[in-house]
N, C-alpha and C positions, 0 to 999 in steps of 0.2 A: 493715450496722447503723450508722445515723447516731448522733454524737455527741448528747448531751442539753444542747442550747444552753443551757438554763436553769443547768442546774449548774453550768458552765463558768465561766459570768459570776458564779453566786453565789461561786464559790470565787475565784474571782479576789477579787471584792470582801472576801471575809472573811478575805482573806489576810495583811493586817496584823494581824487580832486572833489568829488563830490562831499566827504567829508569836510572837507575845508572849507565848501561855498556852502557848507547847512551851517558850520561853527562861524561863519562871516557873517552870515544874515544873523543869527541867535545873537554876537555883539551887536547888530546896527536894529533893532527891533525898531518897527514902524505897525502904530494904530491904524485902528481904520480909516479907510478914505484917505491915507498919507504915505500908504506903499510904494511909494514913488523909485526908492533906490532900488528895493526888491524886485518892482515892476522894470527897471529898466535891465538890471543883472538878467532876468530871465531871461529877457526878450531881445537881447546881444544871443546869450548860447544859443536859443532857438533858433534863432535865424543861421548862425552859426550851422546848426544841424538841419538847413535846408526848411525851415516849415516857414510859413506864409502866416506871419505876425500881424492879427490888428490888436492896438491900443487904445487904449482911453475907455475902454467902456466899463458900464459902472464906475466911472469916475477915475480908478486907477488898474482894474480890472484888462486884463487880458486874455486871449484867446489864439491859440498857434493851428495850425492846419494842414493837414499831410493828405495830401490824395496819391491813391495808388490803385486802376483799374474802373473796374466797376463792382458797385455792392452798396451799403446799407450805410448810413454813417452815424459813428456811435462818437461820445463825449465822455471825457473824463473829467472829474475837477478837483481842482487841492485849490486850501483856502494859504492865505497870506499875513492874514495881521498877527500883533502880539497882544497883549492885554495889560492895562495903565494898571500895574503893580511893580513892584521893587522887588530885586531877585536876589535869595539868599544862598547861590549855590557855589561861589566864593570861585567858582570854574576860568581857567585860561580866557575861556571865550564866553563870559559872561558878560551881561550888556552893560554897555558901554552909555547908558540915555536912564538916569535915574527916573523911577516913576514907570519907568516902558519894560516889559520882558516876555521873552516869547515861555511863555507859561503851558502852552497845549500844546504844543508841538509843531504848531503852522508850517515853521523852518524846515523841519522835518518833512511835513506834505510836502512844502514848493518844492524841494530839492528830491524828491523821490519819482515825484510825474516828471520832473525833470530829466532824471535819470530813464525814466520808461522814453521821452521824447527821442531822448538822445539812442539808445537801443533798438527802437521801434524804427530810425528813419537807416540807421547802420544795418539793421540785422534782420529787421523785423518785414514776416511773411504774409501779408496781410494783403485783401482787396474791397475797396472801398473807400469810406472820406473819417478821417479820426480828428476830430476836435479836442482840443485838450487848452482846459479854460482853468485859469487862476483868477482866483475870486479873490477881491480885500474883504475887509469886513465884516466877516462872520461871527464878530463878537457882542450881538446884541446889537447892530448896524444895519441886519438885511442888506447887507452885499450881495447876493443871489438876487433877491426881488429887486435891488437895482441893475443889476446886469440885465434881468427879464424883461425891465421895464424900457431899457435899451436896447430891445432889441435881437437877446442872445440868439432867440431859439426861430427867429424868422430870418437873422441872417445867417445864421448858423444851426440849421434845419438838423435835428438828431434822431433817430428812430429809438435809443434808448438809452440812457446818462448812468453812469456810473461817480462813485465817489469813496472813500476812505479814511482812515481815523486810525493813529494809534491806542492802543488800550493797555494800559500801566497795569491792569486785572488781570491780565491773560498771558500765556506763557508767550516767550517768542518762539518766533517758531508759528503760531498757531493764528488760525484768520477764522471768523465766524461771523454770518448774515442770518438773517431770515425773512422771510414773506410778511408781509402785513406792518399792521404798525408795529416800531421797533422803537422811537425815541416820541416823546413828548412833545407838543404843546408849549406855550410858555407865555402867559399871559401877563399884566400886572394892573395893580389895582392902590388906589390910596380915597378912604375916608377920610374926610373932615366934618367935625360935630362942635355946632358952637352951642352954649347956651348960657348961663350964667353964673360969674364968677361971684366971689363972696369969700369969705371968712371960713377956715376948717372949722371953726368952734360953730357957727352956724350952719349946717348942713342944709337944714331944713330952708332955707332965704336963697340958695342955690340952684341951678339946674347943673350935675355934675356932670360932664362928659368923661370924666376918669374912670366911675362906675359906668358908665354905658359901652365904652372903648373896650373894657374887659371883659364885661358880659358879651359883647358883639363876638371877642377873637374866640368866645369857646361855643356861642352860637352858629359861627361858620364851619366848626370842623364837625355837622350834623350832616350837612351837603357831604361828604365824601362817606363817612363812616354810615349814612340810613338811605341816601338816596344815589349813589350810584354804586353802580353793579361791581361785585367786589372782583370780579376776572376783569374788570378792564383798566383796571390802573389807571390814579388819578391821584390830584396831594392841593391841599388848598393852605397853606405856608403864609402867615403872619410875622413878617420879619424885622417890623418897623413899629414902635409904638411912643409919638413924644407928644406928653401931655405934661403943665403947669411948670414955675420955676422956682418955687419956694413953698415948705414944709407944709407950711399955715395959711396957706392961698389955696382954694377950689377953683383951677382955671376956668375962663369962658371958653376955651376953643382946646381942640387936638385932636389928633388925627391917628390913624393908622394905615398900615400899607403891607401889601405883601406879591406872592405870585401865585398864579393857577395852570397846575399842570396836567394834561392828560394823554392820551394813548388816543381815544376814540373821538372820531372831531363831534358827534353829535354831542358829547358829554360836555365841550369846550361852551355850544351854548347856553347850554342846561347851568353848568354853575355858572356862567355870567348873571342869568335873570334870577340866578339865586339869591346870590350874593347882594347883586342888589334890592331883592325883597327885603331881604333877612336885615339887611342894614336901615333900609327905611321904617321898617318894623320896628325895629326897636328906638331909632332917632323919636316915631312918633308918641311909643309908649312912655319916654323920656321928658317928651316935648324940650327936643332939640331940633335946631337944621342941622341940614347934612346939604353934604356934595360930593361927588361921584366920583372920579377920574379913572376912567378903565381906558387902558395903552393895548391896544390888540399886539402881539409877537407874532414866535416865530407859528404854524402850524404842526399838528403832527408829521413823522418822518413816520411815510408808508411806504415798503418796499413791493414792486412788483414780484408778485408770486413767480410765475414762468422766469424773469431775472435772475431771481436768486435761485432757480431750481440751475438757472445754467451756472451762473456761477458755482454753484456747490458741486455740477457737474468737473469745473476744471483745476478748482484748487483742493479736488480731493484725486486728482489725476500725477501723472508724477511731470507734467509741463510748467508743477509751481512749487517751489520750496518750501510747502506749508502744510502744517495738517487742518484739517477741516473739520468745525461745530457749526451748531447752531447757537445763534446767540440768543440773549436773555433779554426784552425789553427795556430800557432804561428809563427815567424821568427826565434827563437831562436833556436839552430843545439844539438842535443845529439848525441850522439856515439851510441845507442842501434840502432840508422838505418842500421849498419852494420850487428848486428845479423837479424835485420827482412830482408834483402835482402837473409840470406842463408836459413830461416825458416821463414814461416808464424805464424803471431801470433800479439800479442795489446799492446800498450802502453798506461797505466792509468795514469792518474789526481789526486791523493788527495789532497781535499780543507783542509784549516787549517786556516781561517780565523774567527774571534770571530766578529757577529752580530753588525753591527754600528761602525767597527773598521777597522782600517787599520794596517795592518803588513809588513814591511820591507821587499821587496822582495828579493828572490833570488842575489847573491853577493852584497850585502847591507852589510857592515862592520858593523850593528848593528842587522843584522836576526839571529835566533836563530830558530830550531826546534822545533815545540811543540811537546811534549811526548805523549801528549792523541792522538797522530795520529799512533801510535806503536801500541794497540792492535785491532784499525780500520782495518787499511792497512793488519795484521795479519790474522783478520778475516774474512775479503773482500780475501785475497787469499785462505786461506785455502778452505772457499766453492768453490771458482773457480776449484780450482783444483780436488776437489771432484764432480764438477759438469764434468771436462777433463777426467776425469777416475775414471767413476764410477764401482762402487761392482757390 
C-alpha cells in the first residue's frame, strides 16, 4: 500500500501553520464543557476545508462531515479540554490562564485530526461518509457519553470509530494498538465511619474510626491480590485518608476514598460488592456506621479485534510514516470507551519520545506536546481511512 504523495507534501507544507494553531490553543487552554474558543477555531478551518459542521453537541462538542461517493462511514475523534493545573514549562506558548493547562496533549489531538480534515478533503482518495468528531471533556467529565447521549451515533450513524493518544513512553516514530481490553475502568469510591470521640488517654470510652479506616485500607487490597485473577489487571488505590484534628482527640467521624481500576468489566462488578462488604464488615465488627458513595466512571477501553487487525494491517504498510507494535494494557481510564461500547473500532498509541531521552509524561506540569507528531498522526490517519473506504 503506497504512500498518498499528495498528502505527504500537503502536510509538510502546512506544517508551520498547524504548528502555530496547536501552540495557540496550548496558551488559551479551556476545561471541560468551556471549549468554546477551541470549538469555534476549529469549526471556521473546517468549514474553511469544505466539511459540513454541526455544533453544540455535547454541550461544546462538535462533529465535521465529508461525503464522497458511496461506501461505509467511519468516525474519527480527538478530545479537546486541558486539565485545572498550573504549568511549569516556562515555554513561549505556555498558558496564558493560571490554574488551566493543556497537560495530555488535547492541543495536540485537535490540531492533528485537524490536519487529517484538511488533507483528507485536499487530497484524500476515499469513498464513502467520514465523521470526524471533537470531543470536550475527556477529563473525568464524560464528554463522549454526553456527545452519545445527544445523539452522536444516530445522527451521525458509524460502522466503525476510531481514536488516538500521544504516548510520552514510546518512541516517535512508533504507533501501537491491540484487540481487547487495553485501558481500564476507573471507578471511585469514599467511606465514612462515625462512631465515638473521646479522649486518646481513654481508648477504651471510644468507638475509634482511626483504627478501623487503617485496617479497612489494607483489608481492601485482599480483593485484588486473592480474588481476582492475576492476567486480568486490576488496582484497588486508597488515596484519600482524613481523620481527627488534634494529637489527644479520638475523632467521632472520618473517611476514606480512593479509585477502582480494571481491564475486565465483569471484575468492575465483583470489586464494587466487595468493597462494599468488606467495608461493612468491618464498620459492624467496630460498631461504627458507615456510608457508602461509589461514583460509577469511565468503563473499560475494549478494542475491536478485526479493527485493530486492520489497522495493524496499514501502519505496518509504507501508506503511514510509522512503525508498528503492539501495545501493552494500561490502568489509565479514557472516555473513548464510551464510543467503542456503541461502535466497533481502535484506539492508537503515538510515541513521541526522542532516542535516549525521557519525556514528561502525560499530567506532568512540565509536558508539552511535540509538533512533529501532527503530520505523523495526520498521515497515519489519512491512510487508515483510505484503506476504510476505499475508491
Amino acid at each position: 500500500m503506497p504512500a498518498n504523495a499528495e498528502v505527504s507534501r500537503f502536510l509538510a507544507e502546512r506544517f508551520p501553520q498547524h504548528r502555530e494553531l496547536r501552540r495557540d490553543i496550548h496558551a488559551h487552554p479551556e476545561l471541560g464543557f468551556e471549549e468554546h474558543r477551541t470549538a469555534a477555531l476549529v469549526a471556521a478551518r473546517l468549514r474553511a476545508a469544505g466539511y459540513e459542521v454541526t455544533e453544540g453537541l455535547g454541550v461544546t462538542g462538535l462533529v465535521a462531515t465529508l461525503r464522497r461517493g458511496e461506501g461505509p462511514a467511519i468516525g474519527i475523534r480527538a478530545d479537546m479540554d486541558a486539565l485545572p493545573m498550573d504549568e511549569q514549562t516556562n515555554l513561549p506558548h505556555a498558558s496564558k490562564t493560571p490554574g488551566k493547562m493543556h497537560a495530555c496533549g488535547h492541543d495536540g489531538h485537535t490540531v492533528s485530526l485537524l490536519a487529517t480534515a484538511e488533507a483528507l478533503a485536499a487530497h484524500g482518495k476515499f469513498s464513502g461518509t467520514l465523521h470526524l468528531i471533537f470531543q470536550p471533556a475527556e477529563e473525568g467529565q464524560g464528554g463522549g457519553a454526553r456527545m452519545i447521549e445527544d445523539g452522536l451515533f444516530t445522527r451521525f450513524p458509524c460502522d466503525r470509530i476510531f481514536g488516538f493518544h500521544n504516548e510520552p513512553r514510546l518512541p516517535l516514530g512508533q504507533a501501537a494498538t491491540r484487540g481487547g481490553p487495553t485501558m481500564a475502568s476507573a471507578d471511585e469510591f469514599r467511606i465514612t465511619l462515625t462512631g465515638k470521640g473521646g479522649h486518646a488517654a481513654v481508648p477504651h470510652m471510644a468507638k475509634d474510626v482511626a483504627l478501623a479506616l487503617s485496617e479497612l485500607v489494607v483489608a481492601l487490597q485482599s480483593l485484588v491480590a486473592r480474588r481476582i485473577d492475576p492476567l486480568h489487571g486490576a488496582v484497588v488505590s486508597v488515596t484519600q485518608i482524613h481523620v481527627g484534628s488534634a494529637f489527644n482527640v479520638i475523632a467521632e467521624s472520618g473517611w476514606l476514598a480512593g479509585t477502582v481500576r480494571c481491564l475486565v468489566p465483569a471484575d468492575r462488578a465483583f470489586l464494587e460488592a466487595g468493597i462494599r462488604r468488606i467495608a461493612r464488615a468491618h464498620a459492624e465488627a467496630a460498631e461504627l456506621e458507615i456510608a457508602i458513595d461509589w461514583k460509577d466512571g469511565y468503563p473499560p477501553l475494549c478494542n475491536d479485534y478485526a479493527a485493530v487487525a486492520d489497522v495493524a494491517q496499514v501502519l505496518s504498510s509504507d501508506a503511514a510514516p510509522v512503525t508498528y507494535g503492539e501495545a501493552v494494557p494500561i490502568l489509565a481510564a479514557e472516555d473513548f470507551a464510551f464510543m467503542l461500547n456503541e461502535v466497533p473500532g481502535a484506539y492508537i498509541f503515538f510515541g513521541m519520545a526522542e532516542e535516549g531521552q525521557s519525556r514528561p509524561m502525560v499530567h506532568d506540569p512540565a509536558y508539552d506536546f511535540d509538533d512533529r507528531l501532527i503530520p505523523i498522526v495526520a498521515e497515519s490517519m489519512v491512510a487508515l481511512v483510505e484503506a476504510e473506504l476505499p475508491v
